[in-house]
DRENMIDO-729529 format. One line per 8 residues: number of its first residue (from 1); their letters; for each residue x, y, z of C-alpha. Coordinates in pm, whole numbers, always signed. Layout:
N
NUM = A = X/Y/Z; ...
% end
This chain:
730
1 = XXXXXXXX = -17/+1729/-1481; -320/+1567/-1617; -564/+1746/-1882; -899/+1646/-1795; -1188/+1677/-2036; -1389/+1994/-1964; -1742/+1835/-2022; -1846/+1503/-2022
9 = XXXXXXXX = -1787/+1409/-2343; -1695/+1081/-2463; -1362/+988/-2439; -1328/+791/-2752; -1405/+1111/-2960; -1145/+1306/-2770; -864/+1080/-2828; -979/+1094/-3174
17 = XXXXXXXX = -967/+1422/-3175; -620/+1478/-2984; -405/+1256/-3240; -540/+1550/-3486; -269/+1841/-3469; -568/+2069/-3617; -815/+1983/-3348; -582/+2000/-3085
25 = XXXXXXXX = -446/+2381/-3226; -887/+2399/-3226; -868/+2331/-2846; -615/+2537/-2764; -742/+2855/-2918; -1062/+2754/-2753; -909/+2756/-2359; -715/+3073/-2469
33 = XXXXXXXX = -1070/+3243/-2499; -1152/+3123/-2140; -871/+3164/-2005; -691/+3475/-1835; -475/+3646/-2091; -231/+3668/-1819; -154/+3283/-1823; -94/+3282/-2191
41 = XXXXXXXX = +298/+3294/-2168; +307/+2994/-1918; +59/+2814/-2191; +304/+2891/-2475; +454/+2592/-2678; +825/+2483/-2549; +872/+2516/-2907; +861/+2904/-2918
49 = XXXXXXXX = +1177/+2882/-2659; +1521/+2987/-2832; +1704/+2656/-2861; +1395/+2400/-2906; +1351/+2236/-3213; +1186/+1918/-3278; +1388/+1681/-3142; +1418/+1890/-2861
57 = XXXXXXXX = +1114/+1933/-2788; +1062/+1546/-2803; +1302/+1526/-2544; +1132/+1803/-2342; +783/+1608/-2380; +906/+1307/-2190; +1133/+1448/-1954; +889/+1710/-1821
65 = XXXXXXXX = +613/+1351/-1875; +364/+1497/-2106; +193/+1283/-2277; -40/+1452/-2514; -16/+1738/-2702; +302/+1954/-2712; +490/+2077/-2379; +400/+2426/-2251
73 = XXXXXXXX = +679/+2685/-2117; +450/+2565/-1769; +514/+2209/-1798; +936/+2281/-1762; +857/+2608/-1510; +735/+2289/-1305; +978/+2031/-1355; +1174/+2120/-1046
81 = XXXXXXXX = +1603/+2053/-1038; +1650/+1734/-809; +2005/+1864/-690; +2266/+2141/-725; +2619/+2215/-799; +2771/+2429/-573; +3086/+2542/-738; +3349/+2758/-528
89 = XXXXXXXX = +3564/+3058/-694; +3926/+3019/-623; +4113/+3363/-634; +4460/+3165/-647; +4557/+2807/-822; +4769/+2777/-462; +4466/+2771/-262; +4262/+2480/-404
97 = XXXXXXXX = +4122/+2292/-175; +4141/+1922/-146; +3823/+1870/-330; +3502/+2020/-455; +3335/+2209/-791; +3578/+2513/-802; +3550/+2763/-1057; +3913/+2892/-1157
105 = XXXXXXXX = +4103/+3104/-1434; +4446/+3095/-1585; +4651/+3051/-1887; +4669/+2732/-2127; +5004/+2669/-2047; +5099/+2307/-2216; +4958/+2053/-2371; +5069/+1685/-2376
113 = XXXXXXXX = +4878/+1478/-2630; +4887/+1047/-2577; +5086/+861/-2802; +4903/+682/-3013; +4702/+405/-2952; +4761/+445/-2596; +4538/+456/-2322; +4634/+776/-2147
121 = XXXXXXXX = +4457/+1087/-2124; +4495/+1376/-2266; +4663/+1662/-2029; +4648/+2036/-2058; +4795/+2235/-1792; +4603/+2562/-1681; +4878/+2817/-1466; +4784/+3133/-1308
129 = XXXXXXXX = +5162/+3234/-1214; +5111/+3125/-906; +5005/+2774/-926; +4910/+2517/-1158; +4604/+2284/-1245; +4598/+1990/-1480; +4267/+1916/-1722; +4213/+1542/-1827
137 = XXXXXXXX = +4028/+1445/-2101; +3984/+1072/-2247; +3913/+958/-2584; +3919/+1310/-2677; +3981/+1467/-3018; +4345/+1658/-3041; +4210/+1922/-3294; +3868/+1994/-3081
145 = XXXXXXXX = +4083/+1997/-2758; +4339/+2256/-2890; +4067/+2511/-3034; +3883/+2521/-2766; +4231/+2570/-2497; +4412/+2730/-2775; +4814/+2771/-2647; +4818/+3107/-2439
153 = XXXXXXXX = +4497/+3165/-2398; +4324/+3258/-2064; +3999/+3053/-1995; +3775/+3047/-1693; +3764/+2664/-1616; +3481/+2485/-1393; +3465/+2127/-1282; +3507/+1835/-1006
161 = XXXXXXXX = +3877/+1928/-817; +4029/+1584/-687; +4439/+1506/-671; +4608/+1278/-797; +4973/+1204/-677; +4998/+1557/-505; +4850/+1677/-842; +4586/+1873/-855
169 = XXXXXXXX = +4334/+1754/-1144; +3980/+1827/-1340; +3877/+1555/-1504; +3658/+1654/-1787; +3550/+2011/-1688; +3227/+2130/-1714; +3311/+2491/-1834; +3608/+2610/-2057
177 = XXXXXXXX = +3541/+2933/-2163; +3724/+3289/-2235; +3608/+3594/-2013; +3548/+3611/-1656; +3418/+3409/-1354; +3078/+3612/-1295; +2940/+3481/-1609; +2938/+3092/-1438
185 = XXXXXXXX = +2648/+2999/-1259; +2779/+2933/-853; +2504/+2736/-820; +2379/+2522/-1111; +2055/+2327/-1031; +2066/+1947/-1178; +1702/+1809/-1324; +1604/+1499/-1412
193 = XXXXXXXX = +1750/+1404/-1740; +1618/+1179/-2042; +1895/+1055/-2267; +1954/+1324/-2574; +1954/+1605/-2293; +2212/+1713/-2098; +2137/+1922/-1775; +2291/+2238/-1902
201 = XXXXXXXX = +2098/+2228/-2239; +1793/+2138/-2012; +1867/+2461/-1785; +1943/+2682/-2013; +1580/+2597/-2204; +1418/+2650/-1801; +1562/+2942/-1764; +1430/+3053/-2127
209 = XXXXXXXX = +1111/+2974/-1994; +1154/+3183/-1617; +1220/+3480/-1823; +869/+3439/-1985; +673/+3427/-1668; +459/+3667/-1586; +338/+3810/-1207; +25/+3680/-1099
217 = XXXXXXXX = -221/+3769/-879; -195/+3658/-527; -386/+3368/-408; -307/+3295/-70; -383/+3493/+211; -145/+3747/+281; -181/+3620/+698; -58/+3275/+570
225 = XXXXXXXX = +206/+3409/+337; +319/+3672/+615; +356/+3312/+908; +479/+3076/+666; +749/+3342/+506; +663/+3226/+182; +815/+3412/-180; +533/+3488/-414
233 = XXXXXXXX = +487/+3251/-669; +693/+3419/-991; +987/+3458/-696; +934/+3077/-563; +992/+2961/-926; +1323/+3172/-941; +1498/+3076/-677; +1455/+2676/-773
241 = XXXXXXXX = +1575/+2771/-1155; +1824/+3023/-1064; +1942/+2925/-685; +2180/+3180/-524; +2233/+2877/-266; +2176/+2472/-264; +2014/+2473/+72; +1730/+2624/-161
249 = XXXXXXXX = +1659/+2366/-348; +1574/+2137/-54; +1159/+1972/-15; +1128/+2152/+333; +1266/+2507/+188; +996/+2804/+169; +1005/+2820/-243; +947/+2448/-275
257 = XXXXXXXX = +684/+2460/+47; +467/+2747/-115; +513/+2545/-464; +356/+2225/-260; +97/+2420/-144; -11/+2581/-459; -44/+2249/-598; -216/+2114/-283
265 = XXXXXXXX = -466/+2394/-274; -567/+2335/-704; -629/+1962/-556; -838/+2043/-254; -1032/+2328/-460; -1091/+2065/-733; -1240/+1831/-462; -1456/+2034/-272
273 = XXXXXXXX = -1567/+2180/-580; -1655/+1819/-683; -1822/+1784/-325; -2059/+2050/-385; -2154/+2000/-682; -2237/+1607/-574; -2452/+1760/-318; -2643/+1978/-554
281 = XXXXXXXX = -2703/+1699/-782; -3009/+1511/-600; -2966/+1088/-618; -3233/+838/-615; -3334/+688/-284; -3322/+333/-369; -3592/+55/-229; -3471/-304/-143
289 = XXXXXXXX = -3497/-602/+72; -3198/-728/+47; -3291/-1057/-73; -3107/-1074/-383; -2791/-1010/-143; -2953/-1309/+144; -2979/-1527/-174; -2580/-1461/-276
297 = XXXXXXXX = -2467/-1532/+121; -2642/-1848/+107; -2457/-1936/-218; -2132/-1878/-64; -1950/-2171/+142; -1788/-1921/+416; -1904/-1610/+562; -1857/-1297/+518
305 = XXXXXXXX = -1600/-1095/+735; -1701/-839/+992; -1537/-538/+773; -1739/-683/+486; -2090/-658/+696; -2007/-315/+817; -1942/-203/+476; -2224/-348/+337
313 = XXXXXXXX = -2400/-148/+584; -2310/+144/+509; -2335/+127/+172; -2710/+25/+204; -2724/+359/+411; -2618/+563/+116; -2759/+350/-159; -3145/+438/+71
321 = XXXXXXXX = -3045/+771/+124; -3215/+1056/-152; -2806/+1186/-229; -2600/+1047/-448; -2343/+807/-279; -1994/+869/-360; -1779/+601/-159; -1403/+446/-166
329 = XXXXXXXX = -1372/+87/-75; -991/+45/+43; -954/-360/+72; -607/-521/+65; -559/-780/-187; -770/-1107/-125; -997/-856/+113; -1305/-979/-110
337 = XXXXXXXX = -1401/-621/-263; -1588/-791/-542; -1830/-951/-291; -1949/-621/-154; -1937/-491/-491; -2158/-705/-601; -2375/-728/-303; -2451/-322/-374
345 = XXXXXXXX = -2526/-444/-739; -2798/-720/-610; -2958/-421/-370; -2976/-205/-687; -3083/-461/-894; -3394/-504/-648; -3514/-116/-739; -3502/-184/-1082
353 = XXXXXXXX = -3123/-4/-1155; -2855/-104/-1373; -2477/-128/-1250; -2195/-90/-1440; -1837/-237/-1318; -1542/-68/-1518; -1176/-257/-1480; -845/-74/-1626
361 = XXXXXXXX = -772/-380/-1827; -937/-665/-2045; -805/-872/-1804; -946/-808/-1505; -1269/-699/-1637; -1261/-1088/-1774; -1145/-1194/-1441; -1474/-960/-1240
369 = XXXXXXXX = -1704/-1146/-1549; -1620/-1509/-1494; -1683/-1438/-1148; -1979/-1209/-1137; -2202/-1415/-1405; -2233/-1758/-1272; -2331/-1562/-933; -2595/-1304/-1130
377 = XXXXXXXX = -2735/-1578/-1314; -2794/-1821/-1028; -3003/-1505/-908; -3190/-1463/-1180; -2957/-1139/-1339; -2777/-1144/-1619; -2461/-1017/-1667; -2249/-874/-2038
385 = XXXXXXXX = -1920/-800/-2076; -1775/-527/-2304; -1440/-453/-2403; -1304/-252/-2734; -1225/-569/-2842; -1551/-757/-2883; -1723/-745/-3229; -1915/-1028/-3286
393 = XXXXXXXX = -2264/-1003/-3074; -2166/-683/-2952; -2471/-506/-3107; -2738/-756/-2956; -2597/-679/-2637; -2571/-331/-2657; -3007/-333/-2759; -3005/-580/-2468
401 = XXXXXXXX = -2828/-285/-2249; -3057/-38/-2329; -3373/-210/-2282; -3243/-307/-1978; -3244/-680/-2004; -2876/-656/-1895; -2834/-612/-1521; -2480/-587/-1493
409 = XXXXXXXX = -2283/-435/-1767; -1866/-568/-1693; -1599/-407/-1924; -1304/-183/-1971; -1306/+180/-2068; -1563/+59/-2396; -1828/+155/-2128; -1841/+502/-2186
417 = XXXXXXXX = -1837/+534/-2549; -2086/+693/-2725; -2299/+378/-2887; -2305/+250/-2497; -2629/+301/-2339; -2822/+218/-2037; -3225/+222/-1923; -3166/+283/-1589
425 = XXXXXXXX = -2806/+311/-1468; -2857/+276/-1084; -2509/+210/-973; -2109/+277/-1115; -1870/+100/-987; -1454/+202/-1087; -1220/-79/-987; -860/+13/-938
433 = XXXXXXXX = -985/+343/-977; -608/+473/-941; -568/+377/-1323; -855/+595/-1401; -892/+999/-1425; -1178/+1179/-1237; -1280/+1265/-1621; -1328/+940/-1672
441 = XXXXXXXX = -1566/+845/-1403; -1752/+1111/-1488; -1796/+1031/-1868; -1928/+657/-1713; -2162/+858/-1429; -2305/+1053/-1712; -2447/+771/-1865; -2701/+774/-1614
449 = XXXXXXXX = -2849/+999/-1379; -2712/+1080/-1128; -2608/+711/-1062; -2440/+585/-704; -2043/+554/-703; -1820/+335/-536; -1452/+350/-669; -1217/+54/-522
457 = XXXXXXXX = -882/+28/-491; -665/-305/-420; -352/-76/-279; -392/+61/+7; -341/+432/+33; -227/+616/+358; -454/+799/+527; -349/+1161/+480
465 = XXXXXXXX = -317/+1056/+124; -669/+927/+94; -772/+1272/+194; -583/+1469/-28; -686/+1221/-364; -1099/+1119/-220; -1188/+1444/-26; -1475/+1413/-212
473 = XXXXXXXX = -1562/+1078/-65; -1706/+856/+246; -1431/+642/+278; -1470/+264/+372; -1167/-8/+474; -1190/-421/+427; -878/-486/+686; -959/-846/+748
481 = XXXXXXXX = -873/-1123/+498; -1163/-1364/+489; -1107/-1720/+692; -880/-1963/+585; -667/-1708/+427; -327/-1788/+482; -27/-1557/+511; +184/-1561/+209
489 = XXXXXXXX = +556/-1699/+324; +791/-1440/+128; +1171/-1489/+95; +1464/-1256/-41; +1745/-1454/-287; +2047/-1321/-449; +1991/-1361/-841; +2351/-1547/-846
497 = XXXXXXXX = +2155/-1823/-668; +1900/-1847/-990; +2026/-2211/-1095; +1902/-2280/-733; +1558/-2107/-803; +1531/-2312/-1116; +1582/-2634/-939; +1388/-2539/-698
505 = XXXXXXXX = +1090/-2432/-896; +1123/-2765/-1103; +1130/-2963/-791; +776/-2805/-743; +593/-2839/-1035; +696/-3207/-1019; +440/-3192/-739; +204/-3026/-919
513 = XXXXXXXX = +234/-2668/-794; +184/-2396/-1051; +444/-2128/-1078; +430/-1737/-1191; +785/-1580/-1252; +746/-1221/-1313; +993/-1079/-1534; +1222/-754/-1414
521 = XXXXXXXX = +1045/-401/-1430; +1342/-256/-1714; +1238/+102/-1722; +921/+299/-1850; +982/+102/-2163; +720/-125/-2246; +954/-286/-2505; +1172/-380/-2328
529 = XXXXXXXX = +984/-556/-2069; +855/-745/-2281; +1228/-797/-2437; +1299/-914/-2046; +1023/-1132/-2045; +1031/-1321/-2375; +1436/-1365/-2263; +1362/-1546/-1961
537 = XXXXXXXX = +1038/-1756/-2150; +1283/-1910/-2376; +1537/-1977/-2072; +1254/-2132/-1869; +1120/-2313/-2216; +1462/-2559/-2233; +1348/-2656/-1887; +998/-2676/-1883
545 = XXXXXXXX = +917/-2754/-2263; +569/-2669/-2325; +483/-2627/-1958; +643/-2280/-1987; +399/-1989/-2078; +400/-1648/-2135; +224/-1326/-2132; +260/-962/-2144
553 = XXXXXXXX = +64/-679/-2254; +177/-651/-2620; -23/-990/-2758; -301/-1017/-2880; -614/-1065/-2641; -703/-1407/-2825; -337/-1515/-2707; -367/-1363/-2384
561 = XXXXXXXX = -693/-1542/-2298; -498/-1893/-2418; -256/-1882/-2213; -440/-1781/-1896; -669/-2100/-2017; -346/-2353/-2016; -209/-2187/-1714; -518/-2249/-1503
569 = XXXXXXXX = -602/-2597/-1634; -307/-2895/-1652; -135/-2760/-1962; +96/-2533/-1827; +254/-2494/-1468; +515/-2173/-1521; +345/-1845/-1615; +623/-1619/-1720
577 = XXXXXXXX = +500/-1243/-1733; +552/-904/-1747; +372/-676/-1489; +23/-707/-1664; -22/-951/-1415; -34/-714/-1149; -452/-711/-1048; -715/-938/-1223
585 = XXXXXXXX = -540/-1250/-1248; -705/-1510/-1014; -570/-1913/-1019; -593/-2045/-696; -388/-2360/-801; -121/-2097/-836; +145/-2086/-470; +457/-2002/-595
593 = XXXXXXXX = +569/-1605/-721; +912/-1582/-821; +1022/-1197/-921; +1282/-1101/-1058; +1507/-781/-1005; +1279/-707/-715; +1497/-397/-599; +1338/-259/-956
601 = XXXXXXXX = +983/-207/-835; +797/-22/-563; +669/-169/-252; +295/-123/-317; +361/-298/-687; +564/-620/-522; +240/-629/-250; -1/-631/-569
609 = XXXXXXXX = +233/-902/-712; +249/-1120/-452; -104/-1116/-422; -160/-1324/-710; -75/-1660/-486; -233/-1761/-189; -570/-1732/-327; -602/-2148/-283
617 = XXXXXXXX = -563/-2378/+26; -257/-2469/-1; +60/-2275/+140; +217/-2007/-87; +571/-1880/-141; +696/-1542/-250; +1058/-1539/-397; +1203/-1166/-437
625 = XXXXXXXX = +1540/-1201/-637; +1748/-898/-679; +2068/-847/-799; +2366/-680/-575; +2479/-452/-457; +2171/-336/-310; +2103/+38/-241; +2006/+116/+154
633 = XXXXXXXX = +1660/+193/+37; +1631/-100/-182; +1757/-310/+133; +1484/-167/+321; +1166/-211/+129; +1248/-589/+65; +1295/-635/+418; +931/-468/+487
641 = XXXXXXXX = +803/-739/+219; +962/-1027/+416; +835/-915/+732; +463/-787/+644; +149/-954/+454; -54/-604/+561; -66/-414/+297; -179/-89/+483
649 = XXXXXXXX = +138/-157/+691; +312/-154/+336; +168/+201/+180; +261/+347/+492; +636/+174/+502; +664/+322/+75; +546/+628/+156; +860/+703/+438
657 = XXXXXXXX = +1062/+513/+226; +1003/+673/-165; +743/+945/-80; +417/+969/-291; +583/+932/-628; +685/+611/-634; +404/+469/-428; +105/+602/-656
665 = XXXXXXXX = +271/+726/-941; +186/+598/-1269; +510/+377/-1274; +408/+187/-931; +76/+139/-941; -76/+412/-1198; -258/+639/-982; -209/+1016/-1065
673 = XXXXXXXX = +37/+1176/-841; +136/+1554/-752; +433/+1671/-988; +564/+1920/-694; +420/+1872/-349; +570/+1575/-199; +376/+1394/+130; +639/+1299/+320
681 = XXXXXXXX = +778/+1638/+332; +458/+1800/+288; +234/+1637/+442; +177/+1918/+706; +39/+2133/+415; -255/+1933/+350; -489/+2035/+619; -361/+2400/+543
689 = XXXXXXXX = -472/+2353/+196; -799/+2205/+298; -837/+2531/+558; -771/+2795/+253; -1000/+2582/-2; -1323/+2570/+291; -1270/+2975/+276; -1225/+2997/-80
697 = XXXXXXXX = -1549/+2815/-156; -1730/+2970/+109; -1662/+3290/-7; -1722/+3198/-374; -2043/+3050/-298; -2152/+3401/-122; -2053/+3517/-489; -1791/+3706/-368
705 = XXXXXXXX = -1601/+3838/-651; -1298/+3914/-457; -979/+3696/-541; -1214/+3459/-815; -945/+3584/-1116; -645/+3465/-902; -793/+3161/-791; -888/+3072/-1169
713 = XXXXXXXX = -546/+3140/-1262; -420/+2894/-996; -728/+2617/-1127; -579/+2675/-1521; -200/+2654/-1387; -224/+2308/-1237; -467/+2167/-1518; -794/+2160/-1328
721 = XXXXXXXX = -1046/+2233/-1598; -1292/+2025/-1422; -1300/+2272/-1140; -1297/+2545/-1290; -1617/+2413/-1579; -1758/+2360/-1175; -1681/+2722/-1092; -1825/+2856/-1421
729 = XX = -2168/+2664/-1358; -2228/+2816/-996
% end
């Protein structure tokens, strides 16, 4: 769960201050006061669990996927078991069953060690008098083997049944210990692991934690808890740590439902807390002609779509109206976003106001600058860019900025540090605003006031998602690609055909085609993608000599900008990358994408991908090389990427296929996802959360005290400090 800031202060001074253990202990102490005392055992270090030491609680910290600051006894209460072991108590070794987790008890009856330097396993036969089981072990240690199954010793023993050769075998049990049956969980829940952590160590540290939490007050209404037979919160939390049965554990049971719903209802609270406080906060009613904007169409050699000219419409609507306007612009890659983005800066522009466009990366902020500048200046505006980067000039430009002889201020999060200041910020604009917190928008906002917002986003985001992540927002969608636009021609390969590829991809930049080959997604592991992608450089390198280039996000930005030079102009023809390519690269000479391992990545990433070609007039390809066997899933989604350019189609085919997670988690395509509630199983939930979070607010803005200390204790739980800063400012 994200910690947002809890005022708007700047972000480069936070991050200071949360790489300093002293300031962060500072912080704590300080939401402690504001907090409900209640909450203070959930908001407990991991650390203070029996069984958590420092390396432990590494692990814990990236299992649970915290990434600042220690984890809290919260952060593994909420890091739900993925599956269960249902294990089956045997009262008789002559009534196993043919397979299954059993749970049986007898006597160590023999043991029969390997010879040596043989490959066999290592037996030990368990007999209860009335039947026998054999234990197999490999590359097992004699001495550890025959103290722990000492010679004529009963154990209870717990593991996978299969037989072998009308021999009834437990290969590797999970549980050999002395004393009875009772004391073996029957049903074991199974998290997601991180390696240094095995399941039980991770259970037995989550069930640590269950002990510790406390009964809260009730936030729901007791007529929706009484029709939607939901457990109270403390009891929901139980049964998914300590399941009496497996069916428990599934999305669509009632503990995991009311979980979903908690989380749901923080998010819609957040939002419409957000909304209202939007609405209190008067705009500027902003004067124009529009012909800054008639001078930019007249630049252009096409015209513009008709889902551009409605959006520009309404835009203009909200930009004249006195509120502030707080808008998404949804546009599939190649939509042309920028244009109405910078048609809304040109209207600004006209009443005098300032616009800022903030990018995730250097990249594309370079990418919005080359292309915004030449346009602002043959206008009359001038546009700056600023990234953390920049030195040299950067003080000139930032006296230039606040004067306001800088129109349009382009850059990457340097935009809303401290020294960065504005003389009339009219308009902020957040591109790929999924890489961005609502903190952070905020921070940029503040710079002005009470400055217009319109957030893009190049991946399209199903619809009930859009309402559970931009409540707070008019929402506008660029469906049409502009004319001339051709569909991108996308092909799936077997990676034992890659000499084929090769040839293939030689064969084309012999007629001058230019040629990205993204490198496999490895894991969350920076590293070693960039191990993956300096590998396949120096394969491609023997071929292509100093044609071959390559990029990823560990070199320097000098080195990045050189090679996006060479790759554009006639020095180099085969871009190999890592995923930093993903938005903000733009070379229209560029109509061939080969990626590799594409079973590794999530449809709305390989859409973003494949966007980078087909930006020119000439045809482009789309190779998608994966490596068998594929899974049934994997099969699927590069099927939908054969048959589909849409990329609406797309979100909505990922979100069937991988649920909410993997479509706008920060692994696919970075935006901030729910940790427990799960669209495609809980979809239905959403307009119940909205529902409860209309009557919450309405009754909080009667200032109704009734149910305010259970609702803040839901607002803490699921890290919504921007809420509840809203809630304490009326």
């Amino acid at each position: 769960m994200g910690r947002e800031l809890t005022s708007h202060q700047d972000l480069s001074t936070h991050t200071k201050r949360a790489r300093d253990p002293s300031c962060r202990n500072a912080q704590r102490k300080a939401g402690r006061g504001m907090r409900p005392a209640l909450l203070d055992p959930l908001f407990a270090e991991a650390a203070s669990l029996p069984g958590v030491g420092p390396k432990v609680e590494k692990l814990l910290a990236r299992v649970t996927g915290v990434a600042e600051g220690p984890p809290l006894v919260r952060d593994l209460l909420f890091h739900l078991p993925v599956s269960a072991i249902a294990r089956q108590q045997i009262a008789s070794l002559d009534e196993l069953p043919q397979q299954g987790h059993v749970v049986v008890t007898g006597k160590v009856e023999h043991h029969e060690a390997p010879r040596r330097h043989s490959r066999a396993p290592y037996r030990v036969i368990i007999d209860d008098g009335r039947g026998t089981v054999e234990l197999i072990f490999f590359n097992i240690r004699s001495q550890w083997i025959e103290k722990i199954l000492p010679l004529g010793a009963t154990r209870t023993i717990s593991g996978r049944l299969d037989w072998f050769d009308y021999r009834a075998q437990i290969v590797h049990p999970e549980v050999m210990e002395p004393g009875e049956a009772d004391k073996i969980q029957m049903v074991e829940p199974i998290y997601p692991l991180t390696e240094g952590l095995s399941s039980r160590v991770l259970g037995k540290i989550v069930r640590a934690a269950l002990d510790r939490a406390p009964t809260l007050p009730e936030w729901i209404t007791s007529d929706l808890m009484g029709r939607e037979k939901w457990p109270s919160l403390t009891e929901a939390l139980a049964t998914m740590h300590r399941p009496q049965e497996a069916a428990a554990l599934l999305p669509e049971a009632a503990a995991w439902r009311r979980l979903a719903f908690d989380e749901l209802l923080a998010s819609q609270l957040t939002l419409g807390l957000v909304r209202r406080n939007a609405r209190k906060t008067a705009g500027k009613a902003r004067r124009f002609s529009g012909e800054r904007a008639a001078k930019l169409q007249a630049l252009l050699p096409f015209a513009l779509t008709q889902a551009q000219q409605d959006t520009i419409a309404h835009i203009r609507k909200d930009l004249r109206a006195p509120e502030r306007m707080l808008r998404l612009l949804q546009g599939d890659v190649g939509s042309g976003k920028t244009l109405v983005a910078l048609t809304a800066i040109l209207d600004v522009s006209e009443d005098g106001g300032q616009a800022a466009l903030m990018a995730p990366t250097e990249i594309l902020a370079r990418q919005h600058f080359a292309t915004i500048a030449p346009l602002a200046e043959s206008i009359g505006l001038k546009a700056a860019l600023f990234t953390g980067k920049e030195i040299a000039g950067r003080g000139e430009k930032l006296a230039a900025l606040a004067a306001g002889n800088i129109d349009i201020a382009i850059g990457t999060h340097a935009l809303f540090q401290e020294s960065v200041a504005f003389k009339d910020l009219g308009l902020v604009i957040v591109d790929e605003q999924h890489r961005f917190g609502v903190h952070q928008r905020m921070l940029l906002s503040a710079k002005g006031s009470a400055p217009d917002l319109l957030v893009m986003t190049a991946t399209p985001i199903p619809r009930t998602l859009v309402l559970t992540y931009f409540g707070d927002m008019e929402i506008s969608e660029l469906r049409e690609k502009p004319a001339g636009r051709r569909p991108i021609d996308t092909r799936v390969a077997s990676s034992e055909r890659l000499l084929e590829v090769k040839e293939r991809i030689r064969s084309a930049i012999d007629k001058g085609e230019k040629v990205y080959w993204v490198c496999p997604l490895v894991e969350e592991s920076e590293s070693l993608d960039v191990a993956a992608a300096e590998e396949r450089f120096r394969d491609l390198e023997k071929m292509f000599g100093a044609q071959a280039l390559l990029l990823h996000g560990r070199m320097k930005a000098s080195e990045k900008a050189a090679a996006m030079q060479r790759f554009r102009e006639a020095g180099g023809a085969v871009l190999v990358a890592t995923t930093v390519i993903e938005v903000g690269v733009d070379v229209p000479d560029a109509s061939i994408i080969v990626i590799e391992h594409a079973e590794r990545f999530g449809l709305a990433q390989l859409h973003q991908l494949r966007g980078r070609v087909g930006r020119g007039d000439k045809p482009s390809s789309c190779l998608l090389l994966y490596k068998p066997p594929l899974s049934e899933t994997a099969r699927e989604r590069l099927k939908v990427m054969r048959d589909t350019n849409d990329g609406f189609v797309i979100a909505e085919a990922d979100l069937k296929l991988r649920g909410e997670g993997d479509l706008l988690g920060t692994r696919q395509s970075g935006m901030p996802g729910f940790r427990l509630a799960r669209p495609e199983f809980h979809g239905d939930l959403l307009a119940l959360a909205r529902d409860e979070a209309k009557l919450i607010l309405a009754r909080e803005e009667k200032g109704g005290d009734a149910g305010r200390e259970a609702i803040r204790c839901l607002l803490y739980l699921f890290g919504r400090d921007e809420a509840i800063r809203l809630m304490r400012s009326g």
